[in-house]
C-alpha positions as CSV (number, residue, x, y, z in Angstrom):
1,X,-10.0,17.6,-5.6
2,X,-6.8,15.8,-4.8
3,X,-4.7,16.2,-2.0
4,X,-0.9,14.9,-2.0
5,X,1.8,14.9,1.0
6,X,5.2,14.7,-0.1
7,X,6.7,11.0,-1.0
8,X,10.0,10.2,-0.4
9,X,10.6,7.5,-2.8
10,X,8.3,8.7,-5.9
11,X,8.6,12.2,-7.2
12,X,5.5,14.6,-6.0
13,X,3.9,15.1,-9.6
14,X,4.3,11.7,-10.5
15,X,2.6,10.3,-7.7
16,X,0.0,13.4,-8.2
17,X,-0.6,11.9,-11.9
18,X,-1.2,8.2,-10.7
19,X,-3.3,9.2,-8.1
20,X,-5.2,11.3,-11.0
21,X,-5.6,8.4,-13.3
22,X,-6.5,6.1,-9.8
23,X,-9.0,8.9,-9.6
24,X,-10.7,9.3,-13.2
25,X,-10.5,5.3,-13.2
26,X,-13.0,5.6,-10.2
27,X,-15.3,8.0,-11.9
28,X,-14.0,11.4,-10.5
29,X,-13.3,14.5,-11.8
30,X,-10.3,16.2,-10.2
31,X,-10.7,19.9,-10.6
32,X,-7.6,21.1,-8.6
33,X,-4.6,19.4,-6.3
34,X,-3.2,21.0,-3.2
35,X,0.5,19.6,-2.1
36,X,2.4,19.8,0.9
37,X,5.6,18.8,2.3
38,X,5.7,17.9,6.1
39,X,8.4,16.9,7.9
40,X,5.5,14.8,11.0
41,X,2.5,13.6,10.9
42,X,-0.7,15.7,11.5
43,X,-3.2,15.7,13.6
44,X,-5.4,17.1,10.7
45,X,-3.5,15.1,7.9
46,X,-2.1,18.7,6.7
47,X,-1.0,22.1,8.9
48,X,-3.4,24.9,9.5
49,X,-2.4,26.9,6.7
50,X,-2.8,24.0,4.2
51,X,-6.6,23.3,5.5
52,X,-7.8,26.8,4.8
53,X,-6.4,26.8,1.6
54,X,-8.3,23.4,0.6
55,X,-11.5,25.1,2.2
56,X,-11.4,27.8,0.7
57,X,-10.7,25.6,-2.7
58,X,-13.6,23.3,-2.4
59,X,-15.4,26.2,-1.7
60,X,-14.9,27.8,-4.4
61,X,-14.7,25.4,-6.9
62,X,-18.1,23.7,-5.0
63,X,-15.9,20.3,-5.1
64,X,-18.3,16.7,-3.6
65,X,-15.4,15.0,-2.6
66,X,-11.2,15.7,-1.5
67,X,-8.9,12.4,-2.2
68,X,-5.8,12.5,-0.1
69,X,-2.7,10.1,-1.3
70,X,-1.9,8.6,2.1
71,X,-4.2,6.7,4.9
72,X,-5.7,8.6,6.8
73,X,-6.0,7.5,10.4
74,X,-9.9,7.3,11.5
75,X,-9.3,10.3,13.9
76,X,-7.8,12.5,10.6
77,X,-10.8,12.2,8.4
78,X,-13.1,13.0,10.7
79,X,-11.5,16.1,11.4
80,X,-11.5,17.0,7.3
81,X,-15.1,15.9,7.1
82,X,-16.3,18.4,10.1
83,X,-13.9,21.2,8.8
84,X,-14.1,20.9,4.8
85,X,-18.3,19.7,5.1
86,X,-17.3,17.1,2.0
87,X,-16.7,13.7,1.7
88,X,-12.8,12.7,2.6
89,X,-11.4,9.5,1.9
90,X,-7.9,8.4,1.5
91,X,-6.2,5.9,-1.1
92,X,-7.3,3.0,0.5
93,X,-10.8,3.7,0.2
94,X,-10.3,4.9,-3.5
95,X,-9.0,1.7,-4.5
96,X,-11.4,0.3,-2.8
97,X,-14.1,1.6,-4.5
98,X,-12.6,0.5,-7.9
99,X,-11.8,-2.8,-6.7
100,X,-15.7,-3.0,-5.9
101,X,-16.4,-1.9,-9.7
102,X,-13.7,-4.8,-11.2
103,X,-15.0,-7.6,-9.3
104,X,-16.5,-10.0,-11.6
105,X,-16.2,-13.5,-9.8
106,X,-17.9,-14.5,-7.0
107,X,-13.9,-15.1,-5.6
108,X,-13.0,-11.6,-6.4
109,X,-16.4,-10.1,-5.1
110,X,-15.4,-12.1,-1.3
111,X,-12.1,-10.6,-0.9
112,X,-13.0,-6.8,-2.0
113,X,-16.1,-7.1,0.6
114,X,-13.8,-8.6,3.2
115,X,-11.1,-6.0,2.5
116,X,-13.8,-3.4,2.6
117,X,-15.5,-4.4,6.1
118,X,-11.8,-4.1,7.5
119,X,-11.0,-0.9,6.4
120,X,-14.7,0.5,7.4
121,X,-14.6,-1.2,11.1
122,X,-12.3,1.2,12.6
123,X,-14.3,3.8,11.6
124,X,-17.4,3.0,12.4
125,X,-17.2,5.2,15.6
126,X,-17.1,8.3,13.0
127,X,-20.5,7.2,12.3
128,X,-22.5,7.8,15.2
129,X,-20.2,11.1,16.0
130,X,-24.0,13.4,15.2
131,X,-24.9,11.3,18.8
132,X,-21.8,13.4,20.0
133,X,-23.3,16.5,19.1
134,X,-27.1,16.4,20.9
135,X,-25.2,17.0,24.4
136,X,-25.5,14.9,27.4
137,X,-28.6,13.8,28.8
138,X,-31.1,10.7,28.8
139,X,-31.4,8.7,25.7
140,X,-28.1,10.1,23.9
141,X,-24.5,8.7,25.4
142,X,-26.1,5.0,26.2
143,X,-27.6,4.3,22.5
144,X,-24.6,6.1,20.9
145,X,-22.3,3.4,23.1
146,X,-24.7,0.3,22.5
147,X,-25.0,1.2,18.4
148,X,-21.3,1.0,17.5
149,X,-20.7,-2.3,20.2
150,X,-24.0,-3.7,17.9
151,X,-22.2,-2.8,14.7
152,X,-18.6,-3.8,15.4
153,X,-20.1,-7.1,16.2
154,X,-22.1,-7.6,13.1
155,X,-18.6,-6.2,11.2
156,X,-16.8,-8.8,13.2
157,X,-18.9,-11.7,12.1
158,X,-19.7,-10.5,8.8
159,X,-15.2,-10.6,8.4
160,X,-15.4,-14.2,10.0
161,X,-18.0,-15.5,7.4
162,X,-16.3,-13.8,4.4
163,X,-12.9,-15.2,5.8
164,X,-14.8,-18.6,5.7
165,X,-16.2,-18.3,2.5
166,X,-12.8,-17.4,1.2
167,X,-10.9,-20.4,2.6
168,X,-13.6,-22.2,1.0
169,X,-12.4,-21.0,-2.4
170,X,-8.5,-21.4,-1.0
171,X,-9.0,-24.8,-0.7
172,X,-11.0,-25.7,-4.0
173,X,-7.5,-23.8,-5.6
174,X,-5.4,-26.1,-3.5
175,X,-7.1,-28.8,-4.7
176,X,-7.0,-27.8,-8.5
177,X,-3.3,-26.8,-7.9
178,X,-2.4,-30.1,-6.3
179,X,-4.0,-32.3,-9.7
180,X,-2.1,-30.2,-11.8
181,X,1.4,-30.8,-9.8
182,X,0.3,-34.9,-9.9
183,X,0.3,-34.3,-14.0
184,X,3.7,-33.1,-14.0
185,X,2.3,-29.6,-15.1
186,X,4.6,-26.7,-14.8
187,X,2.7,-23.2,-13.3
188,X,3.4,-19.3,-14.6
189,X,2.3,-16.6,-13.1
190,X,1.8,-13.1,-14.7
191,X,2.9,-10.3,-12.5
192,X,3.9,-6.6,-12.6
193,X,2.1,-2.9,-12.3
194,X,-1.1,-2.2,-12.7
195,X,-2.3,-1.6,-16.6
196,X,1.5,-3.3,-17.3
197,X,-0.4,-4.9,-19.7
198,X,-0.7,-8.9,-18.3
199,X,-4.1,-9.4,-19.3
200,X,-3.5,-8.8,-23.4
201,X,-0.1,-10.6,-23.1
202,X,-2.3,-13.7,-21.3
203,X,-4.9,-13.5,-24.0
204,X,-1.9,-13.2,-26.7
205,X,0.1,-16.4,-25.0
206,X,-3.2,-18.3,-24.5
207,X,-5.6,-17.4,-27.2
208,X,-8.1,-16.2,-24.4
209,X,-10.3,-13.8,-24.6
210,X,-10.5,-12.1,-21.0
211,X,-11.3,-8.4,-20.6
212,X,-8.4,-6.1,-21.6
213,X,-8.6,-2.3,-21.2
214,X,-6.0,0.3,-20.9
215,X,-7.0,1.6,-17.3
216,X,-5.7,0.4,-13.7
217,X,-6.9,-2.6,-11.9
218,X,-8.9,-3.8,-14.7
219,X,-8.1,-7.6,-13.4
220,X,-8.8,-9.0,-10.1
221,X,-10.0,-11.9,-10.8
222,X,-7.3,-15.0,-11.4
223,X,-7.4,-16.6,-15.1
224,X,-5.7,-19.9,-15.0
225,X,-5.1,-21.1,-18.9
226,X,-3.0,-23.9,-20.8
227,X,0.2,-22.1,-21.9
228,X,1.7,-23.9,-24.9
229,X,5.2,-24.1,-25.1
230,X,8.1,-24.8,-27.7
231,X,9.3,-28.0,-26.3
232,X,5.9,-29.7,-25.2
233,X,6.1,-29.0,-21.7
234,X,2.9,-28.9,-20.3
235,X,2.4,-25.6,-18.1
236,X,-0.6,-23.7,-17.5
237,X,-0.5,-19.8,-17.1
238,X,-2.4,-17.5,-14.3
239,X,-3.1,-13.7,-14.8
240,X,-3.0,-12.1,-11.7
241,X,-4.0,-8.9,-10.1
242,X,-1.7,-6.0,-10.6
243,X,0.3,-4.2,-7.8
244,X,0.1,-0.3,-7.4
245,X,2.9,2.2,-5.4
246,X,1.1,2.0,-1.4
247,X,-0.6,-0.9,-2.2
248,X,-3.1,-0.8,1.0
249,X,-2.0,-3.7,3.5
250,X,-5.8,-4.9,3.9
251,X,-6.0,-5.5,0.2
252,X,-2.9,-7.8,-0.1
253,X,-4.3,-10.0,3.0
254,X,-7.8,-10.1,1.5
255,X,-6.5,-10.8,-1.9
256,X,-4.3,-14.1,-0.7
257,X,-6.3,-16.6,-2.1
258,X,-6.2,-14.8,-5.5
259,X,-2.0,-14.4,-5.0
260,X,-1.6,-17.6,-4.3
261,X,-1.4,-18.7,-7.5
262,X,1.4,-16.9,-7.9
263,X,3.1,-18.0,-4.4
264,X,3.1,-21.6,-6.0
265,X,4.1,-20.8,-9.6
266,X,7.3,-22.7,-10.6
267,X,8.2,-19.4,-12.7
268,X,6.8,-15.6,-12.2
269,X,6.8,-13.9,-15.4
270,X,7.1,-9.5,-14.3
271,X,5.6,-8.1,-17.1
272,X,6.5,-3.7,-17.1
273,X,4.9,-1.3,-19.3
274,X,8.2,-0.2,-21.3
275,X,6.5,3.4,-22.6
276,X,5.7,4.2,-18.8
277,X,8.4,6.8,-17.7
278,X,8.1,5.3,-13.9
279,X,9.1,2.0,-15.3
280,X,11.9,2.0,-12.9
281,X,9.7,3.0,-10.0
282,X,6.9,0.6,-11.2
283,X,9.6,-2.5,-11.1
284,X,10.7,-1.8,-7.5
285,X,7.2,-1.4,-6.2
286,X,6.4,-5.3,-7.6
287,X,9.6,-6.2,-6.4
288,X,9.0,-4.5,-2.8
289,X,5.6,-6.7,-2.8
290,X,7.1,-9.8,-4.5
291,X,9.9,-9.8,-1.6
292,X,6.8,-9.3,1.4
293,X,5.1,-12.4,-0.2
294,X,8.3,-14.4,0.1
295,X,8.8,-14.9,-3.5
296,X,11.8,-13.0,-3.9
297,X,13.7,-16.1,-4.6
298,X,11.2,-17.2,-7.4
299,X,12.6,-17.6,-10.9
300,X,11.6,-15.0,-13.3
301,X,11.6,-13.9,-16.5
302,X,11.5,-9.9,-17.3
303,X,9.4,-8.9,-20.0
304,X,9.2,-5.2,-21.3
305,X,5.9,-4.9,-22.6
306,X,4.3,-2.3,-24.9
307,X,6.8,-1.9,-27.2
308,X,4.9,-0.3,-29.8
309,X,3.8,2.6,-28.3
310,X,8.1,3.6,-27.7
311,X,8.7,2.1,-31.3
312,X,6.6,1.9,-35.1
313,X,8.4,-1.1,-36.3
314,X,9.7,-4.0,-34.5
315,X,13.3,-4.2,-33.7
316,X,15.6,-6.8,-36.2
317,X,16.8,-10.2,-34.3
318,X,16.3,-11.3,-30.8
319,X,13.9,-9.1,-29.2
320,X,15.8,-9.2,-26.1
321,X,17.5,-6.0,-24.4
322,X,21.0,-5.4,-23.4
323,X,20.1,-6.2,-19.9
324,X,18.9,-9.6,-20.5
325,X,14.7,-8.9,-20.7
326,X,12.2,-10.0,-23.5
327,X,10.8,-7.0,-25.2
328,X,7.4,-7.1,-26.4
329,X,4.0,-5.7,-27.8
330,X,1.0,-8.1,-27.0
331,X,-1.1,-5.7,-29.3
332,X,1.5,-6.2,-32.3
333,X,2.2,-9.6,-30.9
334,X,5.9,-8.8,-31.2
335,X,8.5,-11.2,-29.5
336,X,5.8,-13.2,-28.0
337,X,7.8,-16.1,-30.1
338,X,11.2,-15.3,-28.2
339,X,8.7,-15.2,-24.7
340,X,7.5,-18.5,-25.2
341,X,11.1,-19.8,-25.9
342,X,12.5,-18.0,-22.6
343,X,9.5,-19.3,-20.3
344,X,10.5,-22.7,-21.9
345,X,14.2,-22.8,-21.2
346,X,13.3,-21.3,-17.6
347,X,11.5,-24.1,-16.6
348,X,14.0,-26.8,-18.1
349,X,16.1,-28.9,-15.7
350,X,15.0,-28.3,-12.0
351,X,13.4,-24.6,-12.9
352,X,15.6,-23.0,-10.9
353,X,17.8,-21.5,-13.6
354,X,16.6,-17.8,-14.1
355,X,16.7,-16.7,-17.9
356,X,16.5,-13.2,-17.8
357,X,17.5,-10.8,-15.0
358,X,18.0,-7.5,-15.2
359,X,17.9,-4.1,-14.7
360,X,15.7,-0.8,-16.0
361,X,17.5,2.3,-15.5
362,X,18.8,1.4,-12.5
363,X,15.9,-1.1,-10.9
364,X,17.3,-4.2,-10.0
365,X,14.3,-6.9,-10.5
């Protein structure tokens, strides 16, 4: 079961889909979705009303687990858990949970545990909340008290040796990064939505063979390859992870190391899934986290991607739109040519000249 507040900035069954596919992506089932619009926060995450209509729901349909599409504060799922009798979590900890299925390199494994031992720590008082329950006496309240102080502290030094272990790998990418700046080699970075379609346009510009599949977040780990371009300018090319609508805080500070491949790239290349109808939507929410990063001023080129599932044949001339943006298919390998020529001419001269800005429906990126 899915739960889903009102958004102000997406439209309430398009978030509900995404958070369907995030869902199904993690294994789920969703049998039913409950909405609501508030107008404050709740103390139970929905109003009175709303609750007994979920418990009655996951009653009736004998639902395992309810998803809600907002973070919910320690003190909220607690109170879902000890009214619905289910397992509650929030997006956070569905992302989460398919981050923890992605993770391939020992890099990527680090920052999802990291991110994973900060979301957990303030919770951990939730628990020991059966302690709460046995009533007052000798041999309840002091445990309870000297259990969570233990944990927190193993929590806290289990975050400070991942952090370690991840500077570790920060540094080895620093080093790497600072050889290939010595060689005169110019660096592009992949961006855009998750399941955008980065991954088969990297294997497409690179001849590589990473893992492509059509679901969210199937990349985590950074790919650095040699990216071969028109006028022999030597440039390598980084697939990075994608970006989602509520992108959880913890996860873009645990996934820095990864990210910074794309802080240092001389050119970002946003790559948008052209058949998705939130294209728009998708383009703001990379900007929005492009912007936090500081990398708003970084030159770009727009690319369109998945052009043949809007089109069957591939358009005559340039394969460049009105406003400016490469269209392409990586599965047809359409306008990968016209790509490769625009990443070129974008990193001629001083690589500050930005080759193709523009606009979908109204998103500025």
């Amino acid at each position: 079961m899915r739960v889903r507040r009102r958004d102000k900035s997406w439209k309430l069954e398009d978030s509900v889909a995404e958070l369907d596919a995030l869902a199904r992506a993690a294994g789920a089932n969703p049998v039913a979705t409950i909405t609501q619009a508030l107008n404050a926060p709740s103390p139970t995450y929905v109003g009175s009303g709303k609750l007994e209509e979920i418990e009655d729901t996951v009653g009736s349909l004998h639902c395992e687990t309810v998803i809600c599409d907002d973070e919910l504060t320690p003190a909220q799922q607690r109170v879902l858990e000890d009214r619905l009798k289910v397992k509650v979590i929030d997006r956070t900890a569905l992302i989460l949970d398919i981050f923890a299925g992605r993770a391939r390199t020992r890099e990527g494994k680090l920052q999802v545990e990291l991110a994973q031992v900060e979301y957990l720590m303030p919770r951990l008082a939730g628990q020991w909340s059966h302690l709460e329950r046995l009533g007052g006496g000798i041999g309840t309240r002091g445990p309870g008290e000297s259990q969570i102080e233990t944990d927190r502290r193993l929590m806290r030094l289990k975050a400070r040796d991942l952090r370690r272990a991840i500077s570790s790998v920060r540094d080895q990418r620093g080093a790497q990064r600072r050889r290939r700046v010595r060689g005169d080699v110019r660096t592009v970075s992949l961006v855009g939505y998750t399941n955008a379609g980065k991954s088969a346009l990297f294997n497409t510009l690179t001849g590589s063979d990473i893992r492509s599949i059509d679901r969210p977040f199937e990349t985590l780990d950074t790919t650095t390859r040699r990216l071969y371009l028109p006028s022999g300018t030597p440039a390598t090319l980084s697939d990075t992870v994608g970006f989602i609508n509520k992108l959880p805080p913890i996860l873009i500070d645990a996934f820095n190391a990864t990210l910074e491949e794309a802080m240092f790239a001389d050119l970002l290349v946003h790559v948008t899934d052209i058949s998705n109808p939130l294209a728009a939507e998708a383009a703001e929410v990379v900007d929005g986290v492009l912007d936090g990063l500081g990398l708003g001023e970084t030159p770009r080129v727009l690319v369109l991607n998945k052009l043949d599932l809007v089109t069957k044949e591939r358009p005559t001339g340039d394969d460049v739109s009105d406003n400016g943006a490469v269209m392409t298919s990586a599965v047809k390998r359409w306008g990968i040519d016209e790509l490769r020529f625009a990443i070129d001419a974008a990193l001629s001269a001083d690589g500050r000249e930005v080759v193709a800005a523009g606009s979908i429906n109204g998103a500025v990126v």
